[in-house]
N, C-alpha and C positions, 0 to 999 in steps of 0.2 A: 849747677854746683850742689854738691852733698852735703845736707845739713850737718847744721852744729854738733847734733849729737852722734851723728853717724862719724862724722872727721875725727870726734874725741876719742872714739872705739877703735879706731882706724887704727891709729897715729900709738896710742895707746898698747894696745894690742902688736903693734911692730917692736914699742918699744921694748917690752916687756918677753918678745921671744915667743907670745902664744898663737902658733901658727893656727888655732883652731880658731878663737876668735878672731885673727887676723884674715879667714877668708871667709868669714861668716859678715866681720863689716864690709868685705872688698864687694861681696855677694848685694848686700843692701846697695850698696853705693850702684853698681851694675843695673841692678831691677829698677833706683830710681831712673836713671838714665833712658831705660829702654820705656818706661813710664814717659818719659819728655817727647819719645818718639827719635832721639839719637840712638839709632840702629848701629849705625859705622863705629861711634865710639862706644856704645856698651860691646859689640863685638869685638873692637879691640881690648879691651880691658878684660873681656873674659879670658882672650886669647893668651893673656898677660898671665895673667889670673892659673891657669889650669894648665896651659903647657909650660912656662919659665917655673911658675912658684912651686905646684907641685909635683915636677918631676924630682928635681932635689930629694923631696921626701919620701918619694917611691922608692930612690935607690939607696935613701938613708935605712929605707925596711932590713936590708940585706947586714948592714953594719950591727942592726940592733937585735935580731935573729939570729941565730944560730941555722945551722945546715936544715934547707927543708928534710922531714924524712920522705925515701920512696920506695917504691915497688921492688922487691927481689927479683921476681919476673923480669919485668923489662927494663927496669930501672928510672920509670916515671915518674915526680913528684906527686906525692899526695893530697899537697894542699895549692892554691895557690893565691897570694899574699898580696894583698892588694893596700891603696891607700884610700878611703873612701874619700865621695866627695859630693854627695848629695847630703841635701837638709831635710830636718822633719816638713817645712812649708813644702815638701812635694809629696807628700807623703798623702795623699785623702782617701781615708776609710771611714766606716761608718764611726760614728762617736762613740759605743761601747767597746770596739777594735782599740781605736788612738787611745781611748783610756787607758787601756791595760797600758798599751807600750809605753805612754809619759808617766803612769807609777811604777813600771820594770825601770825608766830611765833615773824616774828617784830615787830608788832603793839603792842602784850603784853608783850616782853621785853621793848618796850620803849613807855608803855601806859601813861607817865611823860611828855613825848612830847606831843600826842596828844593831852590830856588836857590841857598843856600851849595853847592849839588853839583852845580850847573848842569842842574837835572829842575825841571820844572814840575808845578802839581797837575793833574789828566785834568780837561778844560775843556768836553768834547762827551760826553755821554749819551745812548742810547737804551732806553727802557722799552716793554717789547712785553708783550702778553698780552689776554685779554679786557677786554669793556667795564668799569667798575665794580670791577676789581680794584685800585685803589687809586694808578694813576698818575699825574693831579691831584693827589691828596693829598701825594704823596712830594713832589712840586712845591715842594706849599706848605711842605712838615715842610723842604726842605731849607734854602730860599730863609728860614725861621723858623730853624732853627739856626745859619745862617751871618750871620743879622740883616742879609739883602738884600731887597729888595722884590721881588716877584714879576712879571714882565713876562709875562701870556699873548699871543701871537702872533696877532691875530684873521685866521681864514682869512677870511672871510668878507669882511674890507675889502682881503686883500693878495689873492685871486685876482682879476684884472680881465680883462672882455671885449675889451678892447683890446690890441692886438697889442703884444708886447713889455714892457706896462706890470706885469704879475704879475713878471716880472724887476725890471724898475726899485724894484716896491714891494719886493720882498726886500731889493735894496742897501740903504735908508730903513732898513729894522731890522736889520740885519746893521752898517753904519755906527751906529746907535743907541746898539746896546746891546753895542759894540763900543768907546764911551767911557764910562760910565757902568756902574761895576759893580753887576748883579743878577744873579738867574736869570731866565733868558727860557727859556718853553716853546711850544714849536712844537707843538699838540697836534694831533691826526689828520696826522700827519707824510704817510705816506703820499698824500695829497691831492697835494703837493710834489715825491716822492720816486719815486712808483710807475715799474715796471721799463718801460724805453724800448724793448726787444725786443718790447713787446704792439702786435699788430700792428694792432689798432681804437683804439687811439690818435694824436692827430695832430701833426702838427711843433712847434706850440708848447707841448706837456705836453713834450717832448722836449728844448726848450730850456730849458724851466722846471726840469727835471733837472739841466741841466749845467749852468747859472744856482750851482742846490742845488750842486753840487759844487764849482764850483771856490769860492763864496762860505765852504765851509766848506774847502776846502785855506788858503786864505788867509788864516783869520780867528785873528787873534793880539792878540783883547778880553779886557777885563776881566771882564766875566759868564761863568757857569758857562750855558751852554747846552745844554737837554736836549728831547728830541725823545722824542713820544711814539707809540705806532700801535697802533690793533686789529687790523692786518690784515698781520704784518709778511710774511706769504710772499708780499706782492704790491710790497714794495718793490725796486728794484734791485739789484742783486749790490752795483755799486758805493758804495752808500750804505750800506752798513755799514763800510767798510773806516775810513771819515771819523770812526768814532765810538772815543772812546778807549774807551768801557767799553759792554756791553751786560747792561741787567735784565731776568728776566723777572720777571711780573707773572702768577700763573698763579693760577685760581679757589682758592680754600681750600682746604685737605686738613683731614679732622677738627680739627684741633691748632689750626689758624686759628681755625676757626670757633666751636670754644669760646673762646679769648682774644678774639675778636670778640663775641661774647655774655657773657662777662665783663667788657668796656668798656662797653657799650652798655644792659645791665641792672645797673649798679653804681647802686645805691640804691632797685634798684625791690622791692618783695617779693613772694616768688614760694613758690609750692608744690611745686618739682623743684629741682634739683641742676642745672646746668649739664652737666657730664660724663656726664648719663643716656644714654645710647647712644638713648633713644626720643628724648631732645629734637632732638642732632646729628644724627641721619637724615633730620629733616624739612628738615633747611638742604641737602643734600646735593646739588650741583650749582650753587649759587647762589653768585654773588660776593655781594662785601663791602658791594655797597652793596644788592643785596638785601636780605640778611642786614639789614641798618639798617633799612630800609623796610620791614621785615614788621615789627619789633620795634617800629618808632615808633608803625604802625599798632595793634598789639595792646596798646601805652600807653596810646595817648591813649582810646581804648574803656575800661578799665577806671577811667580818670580819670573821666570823662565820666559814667561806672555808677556812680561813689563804690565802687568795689569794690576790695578793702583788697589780695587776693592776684591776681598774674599766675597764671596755669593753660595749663596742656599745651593745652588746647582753646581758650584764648585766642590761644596762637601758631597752631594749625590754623586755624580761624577767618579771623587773618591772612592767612595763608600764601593760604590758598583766593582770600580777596578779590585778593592780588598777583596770583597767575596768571591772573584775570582779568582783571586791569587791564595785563597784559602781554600779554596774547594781543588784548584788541583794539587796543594797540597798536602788535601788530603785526601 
């Protein structure tokens, strides 16, 4: 049973219509359960949880939106509009990273203050670091805490082969998501951004920069706008100066990576300790999402075996099959 004060939030929060605290307590209630070692019913309940309760809301996007914009070319959307559904408790970065983002997240719950002082909340973002270390997710953890929908930026429909038209498609989502408050993520920023002094580059990546620029001197929207890059020492000098805040996003150091493996094996049973120095060595170099994908893979095996405990040789195992499934893809 869920405690008292979690039922109060629950029960509360239904009443009240606040679909955001309303799956923030359903969330608590879930994790204690899988804490008890009720598998079957925290799985149901999530199942409850995330396909009945928030599809409604996915398709309520469309009601509360106006027409996505798209592509002249081929006529693909530009953006596409999600309902988030991850929390900060999944989020673990180093503690100068999580700082920034829980004071970016103050500033725009209490953007009522600033303004009585004539300051605004920091409105532009960028997150740099490796693949897989977690900057989609912050995306979504923010765009979920601030109870905004999530706007991903599709490059894919906004670079076009036509002259001038990769410009024209930015204004579309810059205009966009410049009436309509969300988070909008620009992800592989870089693609956009990259420095105009490279000299195998040609005119129009060059206007598509200064396009990028002045589109973000100018832009005084409602959305929290955050840009993401793996590659940020290829972006321009002047594209940083645009962003109010900059995070890094850098591979785990130990600390991570057991709070990582303490999220991710919560409920599973296992034969070792988390903090075994032999189990963290074996993550050692590997982001976040690695780290997930060896562990999913070394589950679903022992499920599959009927086999009661997870083992050291089970993550090795793992482990092995990843780096081969990375090395031929790459």
């Amino acid at each position: 049973m869920a405690s008292g004060k979690t039922l109060r939030q629950l029960i509360k929060a239904g009443a009240s219509g606040d679909s955001s605290a309303f799956r923030r307590a359903s969330e608590v209630v879930i994790n204690e359960e899988r804490q008890k070692q009720h598998h079957l019913l925290a799985n149901d309940l999530e199942k409850i949880l995330y396909s009945d309760a928030l599809q409604p809301a996915e398709r309520s996007l469309s009601r509360i939106l106006p027409k996505i914009p798209t592509d002249k070319e081929r006529g693909l959307p530009l953006l596409d509009i999600h309902q988030p559904r991850r929390t900060i408790e999944e989020l673990i970065l180093p503690e100068d990273s999580l700082l920034v983002i829980e004071e970016l997240l103050e500033e725009h719950r209490r953007q009522d203050v600033l303004r009585s002082y004539g300051m605004k909340a920091s409105n532009k973002v960028i997150f740099f670091g490796p693949p897989g270390c977690g900057k989609t997710l912050a995306a979504e953890v923010i765009a979920s805490e601030l109870d905004y929908p999530l706007a991903i930026v599709r490059l894919d429909a906004l670079v076009s082969s036509y002259l001038g038209e990769t410009a024209a498609n930015l204004r579309k989502v810059f205009d966009f998501i410049s009436q309509y408050p969300m988070v909008a993520l620009f992800d592989e920023f870089d693609a956009l951004g990259k420095e105009r002094n490279d000299g195998s580059e040609h005119g129009e990546l060059r206007r598509v920069v200064n396009a990028v620029l002045q589109m973000m001197d100018a832009y005084q929207g409602q959305s929290l706008l955050l840009a993401a890059t793996n590659h940020e020492h290829i972006l321009d000098t002047a594209i940083w100066r645009r962003f109010d805040e900059t995070i890094s996003f850098p591979l785990p150091a130990q600390a991570q990576t057991a709070q990582i493996l303490a999220l991710k094996l919560r409920g599973v049973r296992r034969e070792f300790e988390i903090e075994d120095k032999k189990v963290l060595i074996l993550f050692k170099a590997l982001s976040g999402a690695d780290i997930e994908r060896v562990i999913r893979r070394a589950v679903k095996r022992i499920i599959l075996k009927n086999q009661e405990f997870l083992t050291i040789k089970d993550i090795k195992k793992a482990l092995n099959r990843e780096v081969k499934h990375n090395s031929i893809q790459g």
